[in-house]
C-alpha positions as CSV (number, residue, x, y, z in Angstrom):
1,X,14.9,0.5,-7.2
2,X,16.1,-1.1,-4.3
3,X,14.0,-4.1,-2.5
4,X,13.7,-5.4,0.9
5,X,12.1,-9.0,1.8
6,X,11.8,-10.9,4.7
7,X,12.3,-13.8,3.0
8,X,16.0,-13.3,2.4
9,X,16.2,-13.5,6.1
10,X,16.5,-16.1,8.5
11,X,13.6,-16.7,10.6
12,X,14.6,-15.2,13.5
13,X,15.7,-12.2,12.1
14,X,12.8,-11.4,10.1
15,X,10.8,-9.2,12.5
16,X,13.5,-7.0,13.5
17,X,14.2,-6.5,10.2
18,X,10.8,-5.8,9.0
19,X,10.7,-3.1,11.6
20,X,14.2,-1.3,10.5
21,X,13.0,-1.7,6.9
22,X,10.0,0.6,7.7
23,X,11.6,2.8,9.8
24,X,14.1,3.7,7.2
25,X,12.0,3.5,4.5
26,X,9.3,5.0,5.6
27,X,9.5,6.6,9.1
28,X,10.2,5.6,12.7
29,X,6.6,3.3,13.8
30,X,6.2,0.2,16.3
31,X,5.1,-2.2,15.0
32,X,2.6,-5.5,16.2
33,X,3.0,-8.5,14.0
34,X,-0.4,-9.8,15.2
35,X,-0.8,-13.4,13.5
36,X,2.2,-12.9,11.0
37,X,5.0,-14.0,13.8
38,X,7.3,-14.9,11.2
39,X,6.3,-12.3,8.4
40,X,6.4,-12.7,4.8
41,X,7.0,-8.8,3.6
42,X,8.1,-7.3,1.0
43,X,8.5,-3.4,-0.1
44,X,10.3,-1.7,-3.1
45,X,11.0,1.8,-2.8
46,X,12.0,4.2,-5.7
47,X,13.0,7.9,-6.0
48,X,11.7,10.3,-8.4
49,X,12.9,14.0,-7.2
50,X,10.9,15.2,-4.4
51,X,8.6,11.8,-4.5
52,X,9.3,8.9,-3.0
53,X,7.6,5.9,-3.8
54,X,7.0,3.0,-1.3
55,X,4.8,-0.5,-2.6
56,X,4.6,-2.6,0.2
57,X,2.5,-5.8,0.9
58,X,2.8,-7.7,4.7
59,X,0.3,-9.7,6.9
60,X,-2.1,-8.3,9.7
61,X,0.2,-5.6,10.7
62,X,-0.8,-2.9,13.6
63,X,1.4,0.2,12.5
64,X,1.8,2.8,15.9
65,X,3.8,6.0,15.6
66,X,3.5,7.6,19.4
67,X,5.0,10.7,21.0
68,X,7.8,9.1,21.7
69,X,8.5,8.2,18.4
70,X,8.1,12.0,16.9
71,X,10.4,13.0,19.9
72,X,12.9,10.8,18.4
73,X,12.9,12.3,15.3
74,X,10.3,13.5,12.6
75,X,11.0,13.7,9.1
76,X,8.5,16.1,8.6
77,X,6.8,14.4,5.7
78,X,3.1,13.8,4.5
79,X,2.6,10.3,3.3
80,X,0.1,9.4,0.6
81,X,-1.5,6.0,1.2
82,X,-3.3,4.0,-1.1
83,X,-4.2,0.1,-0.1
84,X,-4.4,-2.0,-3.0
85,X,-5.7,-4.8,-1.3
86,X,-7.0,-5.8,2.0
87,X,-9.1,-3.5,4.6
88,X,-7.2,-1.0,6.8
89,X,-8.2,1.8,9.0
90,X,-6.0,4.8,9.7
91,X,-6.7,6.9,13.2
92,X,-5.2,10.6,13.4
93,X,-6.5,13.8,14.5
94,X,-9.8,11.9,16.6
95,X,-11.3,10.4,12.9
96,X,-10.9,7.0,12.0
97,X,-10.9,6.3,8.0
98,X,-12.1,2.8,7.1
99,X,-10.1,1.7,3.7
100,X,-10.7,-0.8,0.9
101,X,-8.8,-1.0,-1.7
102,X,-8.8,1.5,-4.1
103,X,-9.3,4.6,-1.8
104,X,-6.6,6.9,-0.8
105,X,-6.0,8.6,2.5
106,X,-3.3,11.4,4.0
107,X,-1.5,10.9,7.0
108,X,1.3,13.5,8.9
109,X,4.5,12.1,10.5
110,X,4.3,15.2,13.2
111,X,1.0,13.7,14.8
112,X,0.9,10.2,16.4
113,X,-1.4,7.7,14.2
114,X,-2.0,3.8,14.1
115,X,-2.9,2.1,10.8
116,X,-4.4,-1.1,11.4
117,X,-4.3,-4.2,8.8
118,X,-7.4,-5.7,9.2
119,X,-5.9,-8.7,6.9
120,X,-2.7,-9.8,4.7
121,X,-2.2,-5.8,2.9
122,X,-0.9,-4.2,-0.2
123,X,-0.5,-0.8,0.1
124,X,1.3,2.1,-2.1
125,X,2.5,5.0,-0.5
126,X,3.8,7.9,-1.5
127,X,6.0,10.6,0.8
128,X,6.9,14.0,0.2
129,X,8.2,16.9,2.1
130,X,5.7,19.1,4.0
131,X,7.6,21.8,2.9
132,X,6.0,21.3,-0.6
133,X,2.8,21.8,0.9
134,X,3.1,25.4,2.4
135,X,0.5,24.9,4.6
136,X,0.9,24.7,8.9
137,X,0.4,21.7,11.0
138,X,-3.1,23.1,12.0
139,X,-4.4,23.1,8.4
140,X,-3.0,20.0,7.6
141,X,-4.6,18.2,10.2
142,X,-7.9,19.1,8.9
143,X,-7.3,16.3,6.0
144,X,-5.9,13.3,7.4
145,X,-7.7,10.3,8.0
146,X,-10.1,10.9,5.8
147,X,-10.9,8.0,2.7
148,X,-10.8,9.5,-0.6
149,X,-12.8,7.2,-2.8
150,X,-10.6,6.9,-5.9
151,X,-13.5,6.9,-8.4
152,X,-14.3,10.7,-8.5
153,X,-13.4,14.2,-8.1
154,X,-9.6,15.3,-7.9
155,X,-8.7,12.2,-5.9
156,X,-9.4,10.3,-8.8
157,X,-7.4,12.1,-10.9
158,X,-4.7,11.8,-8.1
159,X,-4.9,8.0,-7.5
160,X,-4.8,7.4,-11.5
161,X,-1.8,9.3,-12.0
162,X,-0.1,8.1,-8.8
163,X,-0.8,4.4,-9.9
164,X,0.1,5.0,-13.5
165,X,3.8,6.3,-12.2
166,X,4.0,3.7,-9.5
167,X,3.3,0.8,-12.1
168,X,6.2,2.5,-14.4
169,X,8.8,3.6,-11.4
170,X,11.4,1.0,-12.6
171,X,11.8,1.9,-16.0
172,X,11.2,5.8,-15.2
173,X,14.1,5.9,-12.2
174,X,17.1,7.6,-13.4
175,X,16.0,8.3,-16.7
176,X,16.0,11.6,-18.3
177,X,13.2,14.0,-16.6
178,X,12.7,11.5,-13.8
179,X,13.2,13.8,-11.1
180,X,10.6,16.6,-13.3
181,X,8.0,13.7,-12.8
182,X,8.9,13.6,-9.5
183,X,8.3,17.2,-9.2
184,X,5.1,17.3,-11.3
185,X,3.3,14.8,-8.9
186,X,4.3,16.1,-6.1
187,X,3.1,19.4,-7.2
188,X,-0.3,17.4,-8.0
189,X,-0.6,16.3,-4.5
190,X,0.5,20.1,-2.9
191,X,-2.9,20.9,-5.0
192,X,-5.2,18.8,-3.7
193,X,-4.0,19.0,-0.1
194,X,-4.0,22.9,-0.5
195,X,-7.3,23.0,-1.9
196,X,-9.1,20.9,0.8
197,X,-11.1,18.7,-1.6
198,X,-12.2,22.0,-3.2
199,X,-12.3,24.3,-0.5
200,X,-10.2,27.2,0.7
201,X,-8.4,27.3,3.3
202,X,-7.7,30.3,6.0
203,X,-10.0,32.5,4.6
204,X,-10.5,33.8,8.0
205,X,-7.5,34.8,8.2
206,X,-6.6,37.6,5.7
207,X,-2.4,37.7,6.4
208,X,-2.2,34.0,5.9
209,X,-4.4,34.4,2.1
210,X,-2.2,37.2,1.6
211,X,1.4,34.9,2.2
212,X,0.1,32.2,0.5
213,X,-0.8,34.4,-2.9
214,X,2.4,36.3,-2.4
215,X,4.3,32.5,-2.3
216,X,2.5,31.3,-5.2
217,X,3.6,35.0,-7.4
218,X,6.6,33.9,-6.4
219,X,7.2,30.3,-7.7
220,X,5.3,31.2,-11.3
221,X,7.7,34.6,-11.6
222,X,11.1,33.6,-9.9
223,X,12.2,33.8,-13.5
224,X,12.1,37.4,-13.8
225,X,15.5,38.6,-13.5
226,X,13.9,42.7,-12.2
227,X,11.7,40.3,-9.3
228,X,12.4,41.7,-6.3
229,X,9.8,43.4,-2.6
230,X,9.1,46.7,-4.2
231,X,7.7,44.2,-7.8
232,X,6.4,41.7,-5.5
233,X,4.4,44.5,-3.3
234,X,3.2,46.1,-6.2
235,X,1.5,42.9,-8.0
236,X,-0.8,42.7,-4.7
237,X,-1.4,46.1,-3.6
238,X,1.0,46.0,-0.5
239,X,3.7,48.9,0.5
240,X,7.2,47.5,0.6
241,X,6.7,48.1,4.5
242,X,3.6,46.0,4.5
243,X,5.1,43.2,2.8
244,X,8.1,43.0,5.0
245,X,6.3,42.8,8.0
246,X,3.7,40.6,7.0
247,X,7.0,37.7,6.4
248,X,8.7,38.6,9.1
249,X,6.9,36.3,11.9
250,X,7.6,33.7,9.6
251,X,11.5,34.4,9.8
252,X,12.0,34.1,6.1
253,X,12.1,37.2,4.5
254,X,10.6,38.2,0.8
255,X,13.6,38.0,-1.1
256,X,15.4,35.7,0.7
257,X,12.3,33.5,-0.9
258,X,13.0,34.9,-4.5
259,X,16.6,33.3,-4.0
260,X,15.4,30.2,-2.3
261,X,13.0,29.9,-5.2
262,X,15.6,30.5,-8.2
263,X,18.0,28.0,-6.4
264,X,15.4,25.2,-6.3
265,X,15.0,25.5,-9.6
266,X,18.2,25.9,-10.9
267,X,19.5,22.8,-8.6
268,X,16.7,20.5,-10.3
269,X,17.8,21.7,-13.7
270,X,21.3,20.8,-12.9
271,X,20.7,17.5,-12.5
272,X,18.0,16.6,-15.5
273,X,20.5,14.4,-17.1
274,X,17.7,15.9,-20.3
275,X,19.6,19.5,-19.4
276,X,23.1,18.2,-19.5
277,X,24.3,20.0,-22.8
278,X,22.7,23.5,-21.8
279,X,25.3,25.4,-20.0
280,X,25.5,26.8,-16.2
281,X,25.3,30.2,-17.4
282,X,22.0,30.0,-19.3
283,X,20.3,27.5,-16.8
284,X,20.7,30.7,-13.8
285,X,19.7,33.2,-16.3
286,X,16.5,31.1,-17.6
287,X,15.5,31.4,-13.4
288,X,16.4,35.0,-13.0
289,X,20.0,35.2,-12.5
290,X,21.6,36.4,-14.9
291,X,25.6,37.8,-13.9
292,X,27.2,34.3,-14.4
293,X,29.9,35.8,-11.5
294,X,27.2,37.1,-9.0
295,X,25.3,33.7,-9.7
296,X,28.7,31.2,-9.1
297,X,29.0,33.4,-5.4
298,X,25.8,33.0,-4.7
299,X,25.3,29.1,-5.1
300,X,28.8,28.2,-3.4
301,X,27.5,30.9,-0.3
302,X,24.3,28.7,-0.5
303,X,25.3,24.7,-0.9
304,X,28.9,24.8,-0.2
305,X,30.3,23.7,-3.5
306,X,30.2,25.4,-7.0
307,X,27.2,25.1,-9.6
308,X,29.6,22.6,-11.4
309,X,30.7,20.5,-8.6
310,X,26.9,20.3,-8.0
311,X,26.1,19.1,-11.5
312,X,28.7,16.4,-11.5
313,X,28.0,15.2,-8.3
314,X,32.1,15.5,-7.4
């Protein structure tokens, strides 16, 4: 876990690196100090997989991210914040959400917001790839800004298990499995988003239910070595013809996202440290691919470097 205080610094130098601090950490924001001129911060920040993990406690901090800042760059993430202490209100997408501690609330890195601190703050958050999310910018803003009471519902169930592998991130970092965790809370947070507190999304619009089921068929059958568009077509109804045309706006074709999917896994299972005495050859057959030779061409084409270069990190 690495650890970044203002207090290591000298005066001077304490707001400018409070600011780089969150903008590396976290993403690009401007940031008004308010009262806190010389600003006692602090933030930890801890990896697990696809999840990263950000505690983070400052004064009355006014957090901006503007146009220009998404111009800049955008690291196309959805952050998960939950204040621990301290009121706060988050503005995105025209709502304002009003936090005490122990809600929860999504923001989007691709849309300006400002998170105010109405007081000295301590806030967990939690960032992870839109990509995990499958769902468009449009949908997405739907959700954000929004409290989530923590005491209820699926958000409950969210916060408890967030907070329960925040509170045990030191120990957890690096271990065996770490980066499965990772996976597994991420995946919890992909089902809450997609599920819109409980309610479906795009219904109105019958290509983008039909994607989304195909994607999901997908991810819980990559493993099937025979998984290929004429399968995948048959499991929902669709001609081969259909199916292909009903990817192709979005550029990535059917079984380009069988492979895509059988890499993903295969890449996280070659570096579970708990998977380290199961061999190459069986870990790309367990997700589907099966001719050790057609496999090794495959994943150099794809990241450059052989499955065992990958594993060892060389």
């Amino acid at each position: 876990m690495d650890v970044f205080e203002t207090s290591r610094e000298v005066p001077s130098g304490r707001p400018g690196f409070w600011l780089d601090t969150v903008c590396t950490q976290i993403l690009p924001v401007k940031i008004d100090l308010r009262h806190d001129r010389l600003p006692a911060a602090r933030m930890s920040c801890a990896t697990l997989g696809a999840l990263r993990i950000r505690d983070v406690v400052g004064g009355d901090h006014v957090y901006t991210r503007d146009a220009t800042d998404i111009r800049h760059g955008d690291p196309a993430t959805v952050q998960v914040g939950m204040p621990l202490g301290g009121q706060s209100i988050l503005i995105q997408d025209g709502r304002e959400a009003v936090l005490d501690g122990g809600d929860m609330v999504l923001y989007d890195s691709s849309r300006p917001f400002t998170l105010v601190m109405e007081n000295k703050f301590h806030w967990q958050v939690f960032l992870l790839s839109k990509d995990k999310l499958r769902r468009s910018d449009r949908e997405l803003a739907q959700v954000t800004a929004i409290p989530l009471p923590g005491s209820h519902g699926m958000s409950r169930a969210v916060s408890a298990f967030l907070r329960g592998l925040a509170a045990e991130v030191t120990g957890l970092e690096g271990s065996p499995g770490a980066a499965a965790l990772g996976e597994n809370a991420s995946d919890l947070i992909a089902t809450m988003v997609r599920s819109r507190f409980g309610q479906q999304w795009d219904v109105a619009d019958p290509d983008a239910v039909m994607i989304a089921a195909v994607e999901t068929y997908l991810r819980d059958h990559h493993a099937d070595p025979d998984l290929d568009p004429p399968r995948v077509a048959a499991a929902h109804g669709l001609s081969v013809r259909r199916l292909h045309a009903l990817f192709e706006p979005t550029g990535h074709p059917v079984a380009a996202r069988i492979r895509d999917e059988r890499l993903a896994a295969i890449r996280r299972d070659l570096r579970d440290p708990a998977l380290a005495h199961r061999s190459i050859a069986r870990i790309a057959a367990s997700h589907g691919l099966r001719n050790p030779s057609a496999f090794a061409r495959l994943f150099r084409s794809a990241e450059g470097i052989t499955p065992r270069e990958f594993r060892t990190g060389s």
